[in-house]
C-alpha positions in Angstrom: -22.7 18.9 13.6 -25.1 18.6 11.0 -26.8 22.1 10.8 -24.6 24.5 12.4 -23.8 27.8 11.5 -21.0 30.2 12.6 -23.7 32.8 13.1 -25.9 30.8 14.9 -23.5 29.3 17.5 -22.3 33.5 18.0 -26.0 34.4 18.6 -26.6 31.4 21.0 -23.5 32.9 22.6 -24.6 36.5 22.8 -28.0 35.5 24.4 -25.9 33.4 27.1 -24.1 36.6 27.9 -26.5 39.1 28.0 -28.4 36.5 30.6 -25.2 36.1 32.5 -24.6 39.7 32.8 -28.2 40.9 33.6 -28.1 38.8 36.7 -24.1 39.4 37.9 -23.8 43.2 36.4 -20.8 42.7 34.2 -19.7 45.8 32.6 -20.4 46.4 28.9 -16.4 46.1 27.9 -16.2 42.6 29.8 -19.4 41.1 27.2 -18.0 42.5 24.5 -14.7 41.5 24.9 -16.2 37.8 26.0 -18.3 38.0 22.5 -15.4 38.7 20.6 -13.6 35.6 21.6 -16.4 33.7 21.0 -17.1 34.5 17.6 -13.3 34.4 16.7 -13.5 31.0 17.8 -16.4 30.2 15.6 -15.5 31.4 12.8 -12.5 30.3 12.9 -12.3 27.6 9.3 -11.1 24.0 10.0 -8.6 23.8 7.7 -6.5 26.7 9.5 -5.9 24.9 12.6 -2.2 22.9 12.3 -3.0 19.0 11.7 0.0 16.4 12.2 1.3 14.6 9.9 -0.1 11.1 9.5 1.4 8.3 11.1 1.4 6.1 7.9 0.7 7.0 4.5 -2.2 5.7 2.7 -0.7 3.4 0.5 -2.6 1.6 -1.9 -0.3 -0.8 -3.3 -0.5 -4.4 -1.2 3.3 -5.1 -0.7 5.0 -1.8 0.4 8.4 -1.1 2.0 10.5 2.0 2.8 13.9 2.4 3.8 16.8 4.1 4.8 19.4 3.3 2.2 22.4 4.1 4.3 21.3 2.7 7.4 18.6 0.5 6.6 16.0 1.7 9.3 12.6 0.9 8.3 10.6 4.0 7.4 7.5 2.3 6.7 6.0 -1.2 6.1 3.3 -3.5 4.4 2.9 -7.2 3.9 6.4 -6.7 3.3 7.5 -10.2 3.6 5.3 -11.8 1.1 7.0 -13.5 -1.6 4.8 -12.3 -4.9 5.4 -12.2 -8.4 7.9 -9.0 -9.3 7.3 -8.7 -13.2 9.9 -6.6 -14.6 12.0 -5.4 -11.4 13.3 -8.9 -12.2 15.7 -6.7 -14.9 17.5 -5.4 -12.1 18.6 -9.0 -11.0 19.3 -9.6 -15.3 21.8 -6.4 -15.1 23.4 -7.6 -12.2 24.1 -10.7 -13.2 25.3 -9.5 -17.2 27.2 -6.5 -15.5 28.9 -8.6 -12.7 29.9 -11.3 -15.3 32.5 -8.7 -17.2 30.6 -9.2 -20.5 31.2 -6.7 -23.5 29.3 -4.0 -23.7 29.9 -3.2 -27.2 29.7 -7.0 -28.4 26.7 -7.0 -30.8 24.0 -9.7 -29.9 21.0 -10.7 -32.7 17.8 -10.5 -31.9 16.6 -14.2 -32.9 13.3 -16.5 -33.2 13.9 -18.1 -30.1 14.0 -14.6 -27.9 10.5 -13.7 -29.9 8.7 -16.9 -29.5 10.1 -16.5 -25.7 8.8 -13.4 -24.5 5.3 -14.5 -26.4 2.6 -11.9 -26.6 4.9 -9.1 -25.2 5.3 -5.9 -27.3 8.4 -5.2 -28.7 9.9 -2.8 -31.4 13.2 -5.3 -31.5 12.3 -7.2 -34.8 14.0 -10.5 -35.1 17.2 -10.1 -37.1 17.8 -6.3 -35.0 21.4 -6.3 -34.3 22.6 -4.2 -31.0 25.1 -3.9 -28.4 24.8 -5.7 -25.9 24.6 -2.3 -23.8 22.3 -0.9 -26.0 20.0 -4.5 -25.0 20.5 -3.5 -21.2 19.6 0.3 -21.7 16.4 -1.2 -23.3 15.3 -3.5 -20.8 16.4 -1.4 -17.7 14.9 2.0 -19.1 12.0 0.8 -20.9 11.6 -2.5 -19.8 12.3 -4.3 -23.3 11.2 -7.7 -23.2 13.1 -9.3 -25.8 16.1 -7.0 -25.2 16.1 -8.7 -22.1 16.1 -12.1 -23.4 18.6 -11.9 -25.8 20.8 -11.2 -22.4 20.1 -14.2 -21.0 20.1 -16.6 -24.2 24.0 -14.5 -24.8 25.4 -15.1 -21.4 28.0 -17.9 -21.5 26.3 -21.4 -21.6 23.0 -19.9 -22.6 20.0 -19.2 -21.1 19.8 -22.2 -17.9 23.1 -20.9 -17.0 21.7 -17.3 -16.7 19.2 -18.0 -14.6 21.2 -20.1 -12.2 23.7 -16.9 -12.0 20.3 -14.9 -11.1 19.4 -17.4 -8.5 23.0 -17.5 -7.1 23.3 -13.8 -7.0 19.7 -13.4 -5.0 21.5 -16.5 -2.4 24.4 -14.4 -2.4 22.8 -10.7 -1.4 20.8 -12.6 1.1 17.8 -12.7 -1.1 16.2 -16.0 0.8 12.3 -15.8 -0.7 13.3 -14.9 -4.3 13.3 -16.9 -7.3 14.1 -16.2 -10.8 13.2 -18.7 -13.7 14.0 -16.5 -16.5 15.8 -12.7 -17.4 12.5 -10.7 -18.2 10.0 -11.1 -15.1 7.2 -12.7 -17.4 7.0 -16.1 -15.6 5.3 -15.8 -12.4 7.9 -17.6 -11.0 9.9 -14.8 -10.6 9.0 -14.2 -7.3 10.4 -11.7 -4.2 9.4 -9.9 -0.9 9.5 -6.2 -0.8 12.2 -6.6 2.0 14.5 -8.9 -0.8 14.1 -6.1 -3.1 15.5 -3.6 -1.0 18.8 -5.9 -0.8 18.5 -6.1 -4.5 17.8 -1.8 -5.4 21.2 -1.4 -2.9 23.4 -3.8 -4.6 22.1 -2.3 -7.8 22.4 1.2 -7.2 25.9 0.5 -6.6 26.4 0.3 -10.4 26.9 3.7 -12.1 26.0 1.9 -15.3 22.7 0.6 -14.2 22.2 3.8 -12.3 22.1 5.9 -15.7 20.3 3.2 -18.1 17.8 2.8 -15.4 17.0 6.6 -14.9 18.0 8.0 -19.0 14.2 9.8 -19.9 15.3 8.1 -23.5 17.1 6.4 -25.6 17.2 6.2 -29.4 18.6 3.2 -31.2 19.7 2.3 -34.6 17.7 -1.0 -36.2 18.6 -1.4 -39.7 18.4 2.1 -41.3 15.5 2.5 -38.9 16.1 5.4 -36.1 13.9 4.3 -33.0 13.8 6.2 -30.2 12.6 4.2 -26.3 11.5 6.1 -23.2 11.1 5.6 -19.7 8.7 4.0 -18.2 8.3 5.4 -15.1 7.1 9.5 -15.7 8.4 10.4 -12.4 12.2 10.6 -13.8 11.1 13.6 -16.3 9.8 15.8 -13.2 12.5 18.3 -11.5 11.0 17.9 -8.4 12.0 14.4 -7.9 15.9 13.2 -7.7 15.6 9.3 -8.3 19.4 7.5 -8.4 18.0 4.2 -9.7 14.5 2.9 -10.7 12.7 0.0 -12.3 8.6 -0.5 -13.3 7.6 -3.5 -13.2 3.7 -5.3 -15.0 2.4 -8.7 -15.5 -1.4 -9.6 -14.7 -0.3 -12.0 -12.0 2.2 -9.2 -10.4 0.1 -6.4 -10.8 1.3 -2.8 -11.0 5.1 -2.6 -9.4 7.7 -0.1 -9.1 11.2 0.2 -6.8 12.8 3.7 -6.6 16.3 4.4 -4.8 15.2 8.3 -4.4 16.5 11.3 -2.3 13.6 12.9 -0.1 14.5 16.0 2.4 18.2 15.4 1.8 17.8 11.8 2.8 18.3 8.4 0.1 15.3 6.3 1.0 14.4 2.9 -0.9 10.9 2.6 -2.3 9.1 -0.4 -2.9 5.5 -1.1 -4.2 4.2 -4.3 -5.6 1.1 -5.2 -6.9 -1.0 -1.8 -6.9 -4.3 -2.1 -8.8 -4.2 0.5 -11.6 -2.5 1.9 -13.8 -1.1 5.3 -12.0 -1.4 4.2 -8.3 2.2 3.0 -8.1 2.9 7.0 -9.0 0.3 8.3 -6.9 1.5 5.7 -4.0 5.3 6.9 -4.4 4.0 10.4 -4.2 2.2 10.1 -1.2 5.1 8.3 0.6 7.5 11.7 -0.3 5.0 14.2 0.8 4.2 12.0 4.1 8.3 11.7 4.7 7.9 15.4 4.2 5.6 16.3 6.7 7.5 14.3 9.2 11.0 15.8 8.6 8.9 19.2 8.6 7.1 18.6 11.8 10.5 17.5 13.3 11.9 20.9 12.9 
């Protein structure tokens, strides 16, 4: 109420008394232990009084989906099945498909014209004529989301880039995937689309590599290019902090996909799947993550 005091509510309370006990002759250690009460009451501050968890978190992202990774029991959900551009998480399908097709990981693969004029505008450190492994290319693109890294996969796989993507596509049919699309290995068309609930199929099949597992969550990476030492870190902060224990992740940016970001993360002793697609900003994929762990928290904490 717009106003009150503590002290004034108490001396409101101590006039009501002393009224009440002129006219029925209660004895002096009945008011002051009635007073007493009353002012404890008063006093007391908001904030110590227990308060339930909430019944959602306030996610800000517009897509959002969380689940139970081992038995797939919704933990929370938002516009989750609208099919929306995905940006980079589309790396997760490109590993899948390069991991599942037996390819050398120590066969070197040349960074060429065709994978820079590809991935346009994009940022890279990869200059054209870079020779790497091909798993040093997917430690790139998984851990820090390397653009051209990623292309050079795709342009490498056995009959060249068209065949890629049609392995993509065919994977996403095969995992159940039935609103995705995938038109090329980085997640810079906008045609690489997918609903949160598709990318949960997607995180689980992925997180059942142990390779993709530890290129996805490595803080860091350091490559050789020419004499050139060049050391690549992760895009997503949260796999630096102790207090999380994330198994598998992926960050995802385009204009048209906005901020995006897919975790496969333990919370109070339980592996949940995190998805968030299109938050506005550049931290509120973090901040939205964070929020889901300390609501999941309060749950499991109010539970027992």
């Amino acid at each position: 109420m717009a106003g009150y005091h503590p002290a004034a509510g108490n001396q409101g309370w101590v006039r009501l008394m002393r009224s009440f006990c002129g006219t029925r002759g209660l004895p002096a250690f009945v008011l002051s232990a009635l007073l007493l009460t009353a002012a404890t009451a008063s006093a007391a501050p908001a904030g110590s009084r227990p308060v339930k968890p909430a019944t959602r978190p306030d996610v800000r992202s517009s897509a959002a989906l969380v689940v139970d990774a081992n038995d797939s029991s919704v933990l929370f959900a938002q516009r989750d099945d609208a099919a929306v551009p995905i940006a980079s998480i589309t790396k997760l399908m490109t590993a899948l498909v390069v991991l599942e097709g037996r390819q050398a990981l120590d066969e070197v693969v040349t960074i060429t014209n065709a994978d820079r004029d590809a991935t346009g505008r994009s940022p890279s450190r990869l200059g054209v004529g870079t020779r790497l492994s091909r798993g040093n290319l997917l430690h790139l693109a998984l851990m820090s989301s390397e653009n051209r890294a990623a292309q050079a996969l795709g342009r490498a796989y056995p009959g060249g880039l068209a065949a890629f993507v049609r392995a993509m596509n065919a994977r996403a049919k095969a995992l159940g995937m039935s609103r995705s699309q995938f038109a090329d290995p980085t997640g810079l068309s906008s045609r690489n689309v997918a609903t949160a609930r598709d990318l949960v199929k997607l995180v689980k099949a992925a997180s059942a590599d142990p390779v993709i597992r530890k290129y996805s969550t490595d803080e860091r990476h350091t490559i050789v290019a020419g004499r050139q030492q060049v050391e690549f870190r992760n895009t997503n902060l949260l796999v630096a902090r102790p207090d999380w224990d994330i198994a598998l992740q992926k960050t995802g940016y385009t204009l048209a996909a906005g901020q995006c970001l897919v975790m496969n993360t333990v919370i109070e002793g339980r592996s949940v799947v995190i998805v968030l697609l299109n938050s506005f900003g550049k931290y509120t994929r973090v901040a939205d993550a964070r929020r889901i762990r300390k609501w999941l928290e309060a749950a499991r904490n109010s539970v027992t």
